[in-house]
C-alpha positions as a Markdown table, in Angstrom:
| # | Residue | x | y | z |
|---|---|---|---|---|
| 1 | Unk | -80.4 | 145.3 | -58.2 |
| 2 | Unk | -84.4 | 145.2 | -58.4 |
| 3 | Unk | -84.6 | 141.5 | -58.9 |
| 4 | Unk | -82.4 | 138.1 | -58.2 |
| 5 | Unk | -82.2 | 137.5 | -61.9 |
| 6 | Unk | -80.1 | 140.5 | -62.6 |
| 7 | Unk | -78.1 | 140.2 | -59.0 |
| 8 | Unk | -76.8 | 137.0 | -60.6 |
| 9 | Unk | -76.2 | 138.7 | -64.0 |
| 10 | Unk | -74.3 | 141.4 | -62.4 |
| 11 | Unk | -72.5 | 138.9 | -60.7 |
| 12 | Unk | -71.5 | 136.7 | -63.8 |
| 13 | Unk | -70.9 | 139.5 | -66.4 |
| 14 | Unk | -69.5 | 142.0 | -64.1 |
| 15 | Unk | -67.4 | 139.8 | -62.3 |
| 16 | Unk | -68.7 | 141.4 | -59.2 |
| 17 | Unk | -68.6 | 139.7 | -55.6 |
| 18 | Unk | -72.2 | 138.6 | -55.0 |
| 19 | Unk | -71.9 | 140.1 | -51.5 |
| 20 | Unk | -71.7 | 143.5 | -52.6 |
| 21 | Unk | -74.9 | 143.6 | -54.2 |
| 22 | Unk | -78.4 | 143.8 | -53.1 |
| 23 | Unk | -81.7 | 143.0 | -54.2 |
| 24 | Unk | -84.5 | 145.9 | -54.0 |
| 25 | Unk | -87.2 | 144.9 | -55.5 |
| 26 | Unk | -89.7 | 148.0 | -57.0 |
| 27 | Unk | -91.9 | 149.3 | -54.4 |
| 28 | Unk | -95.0 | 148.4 | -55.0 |
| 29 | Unk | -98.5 | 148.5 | -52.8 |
| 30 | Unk | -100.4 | 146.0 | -54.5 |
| 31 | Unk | -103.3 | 147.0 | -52.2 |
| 32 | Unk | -103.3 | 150.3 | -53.9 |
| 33 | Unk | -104.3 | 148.8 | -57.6 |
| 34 | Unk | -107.2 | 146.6 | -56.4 |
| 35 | Unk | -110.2 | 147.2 | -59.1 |
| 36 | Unk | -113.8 | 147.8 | -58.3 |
| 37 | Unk | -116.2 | 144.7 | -58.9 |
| 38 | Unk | -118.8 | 147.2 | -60.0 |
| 39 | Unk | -116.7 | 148.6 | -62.7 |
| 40 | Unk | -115.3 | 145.5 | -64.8 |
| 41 | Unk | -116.6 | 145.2 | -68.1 |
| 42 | Unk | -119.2 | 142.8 | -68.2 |
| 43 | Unk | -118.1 | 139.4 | -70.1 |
| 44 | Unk | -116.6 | 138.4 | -72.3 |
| 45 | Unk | -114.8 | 141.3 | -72.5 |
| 46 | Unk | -111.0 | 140.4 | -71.7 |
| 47 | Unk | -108.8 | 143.4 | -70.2 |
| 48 | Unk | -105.2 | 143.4 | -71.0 |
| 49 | Unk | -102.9 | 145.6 | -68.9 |
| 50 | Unk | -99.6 | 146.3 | -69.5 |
| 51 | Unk | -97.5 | 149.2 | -67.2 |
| 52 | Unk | -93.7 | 149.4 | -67.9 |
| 53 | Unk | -91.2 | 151.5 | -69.6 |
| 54 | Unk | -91.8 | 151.9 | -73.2 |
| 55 | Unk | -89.2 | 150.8 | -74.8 |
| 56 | Unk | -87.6 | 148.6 | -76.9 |
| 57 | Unk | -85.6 | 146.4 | -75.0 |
| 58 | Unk | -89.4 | 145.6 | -72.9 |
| 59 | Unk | -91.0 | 144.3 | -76.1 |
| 60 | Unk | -93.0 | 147.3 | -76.7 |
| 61 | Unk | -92.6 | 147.2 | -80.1 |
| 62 | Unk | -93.9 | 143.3 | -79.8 |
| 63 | Unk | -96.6 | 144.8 | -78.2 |
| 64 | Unk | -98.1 | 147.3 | -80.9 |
| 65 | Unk | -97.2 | 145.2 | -83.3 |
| 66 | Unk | -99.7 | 142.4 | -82.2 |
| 67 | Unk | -102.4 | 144.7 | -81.4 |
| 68 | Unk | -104.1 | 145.2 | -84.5 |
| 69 | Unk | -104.0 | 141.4 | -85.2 |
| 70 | Unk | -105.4 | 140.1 | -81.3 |
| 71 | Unk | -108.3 | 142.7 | -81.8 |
| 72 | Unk | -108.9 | 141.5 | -85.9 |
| 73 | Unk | -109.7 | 138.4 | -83.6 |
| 74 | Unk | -110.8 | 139.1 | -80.5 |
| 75 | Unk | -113.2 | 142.4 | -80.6 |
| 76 | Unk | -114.0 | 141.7 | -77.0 |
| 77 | Unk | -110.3 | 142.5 | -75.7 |
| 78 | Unk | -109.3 | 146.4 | -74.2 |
| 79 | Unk | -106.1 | 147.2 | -73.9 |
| 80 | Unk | -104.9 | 149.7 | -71.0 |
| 81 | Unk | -101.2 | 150.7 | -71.6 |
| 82 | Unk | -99.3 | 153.2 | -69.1 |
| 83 | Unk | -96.1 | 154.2 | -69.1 |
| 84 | Unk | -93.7 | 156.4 | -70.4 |
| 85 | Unk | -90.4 | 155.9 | -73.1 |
| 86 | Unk | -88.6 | 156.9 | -76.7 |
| 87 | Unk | -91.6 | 154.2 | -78.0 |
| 88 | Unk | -94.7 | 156.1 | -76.6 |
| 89 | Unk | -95.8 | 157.8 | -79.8 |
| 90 | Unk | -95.5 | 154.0 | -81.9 |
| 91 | Unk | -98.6 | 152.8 | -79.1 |
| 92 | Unk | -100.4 | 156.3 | -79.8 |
């Protein structure tokens, strides 16, 4: 499992012993995604980053939905999306 939330839903719905399954979280260097001071937008400018698996059950379609409206009201906010999934092309 990558995360104690779904060990213990595996272990409720699946009716599996909790012994038998292991959490493995995602590997992830953080040290590897730290930004350069000299490159930030200068403010007010507000940077929203979001990096997962496009699909629907991760709220991507929440996502492109409220776009439009967040920058009606906020010009100063860039969006950086990555990822990959059946809901790329609604975010392109």
């Amino acid at each position: 499992s990558v995360s104690h939330t779904n060990r213990e839903n595996l272990v409720l719905r699946a009716n599996l012993a909790p012994e038998k399954i292991y959490v493995i979280p995602n590997a992830i260097d953080g040290t590897c995604f730290v930004p350069d001071p000299e490159k930030r937008p200068l403010p007010p400018t507000v940077n929203v980053v979001a990096i997962n698996r496009l699909t629907h059950r991760k709220g991507i379609d929440l996502l492109a939905d409220v776009i439009p409206i967040v920058c009606r009201m906020r010009p100063d906010v860039q969006w950086t999306i990555g990822g990959d999934g059946p809901k790329r092309a609604v975010l392109e």
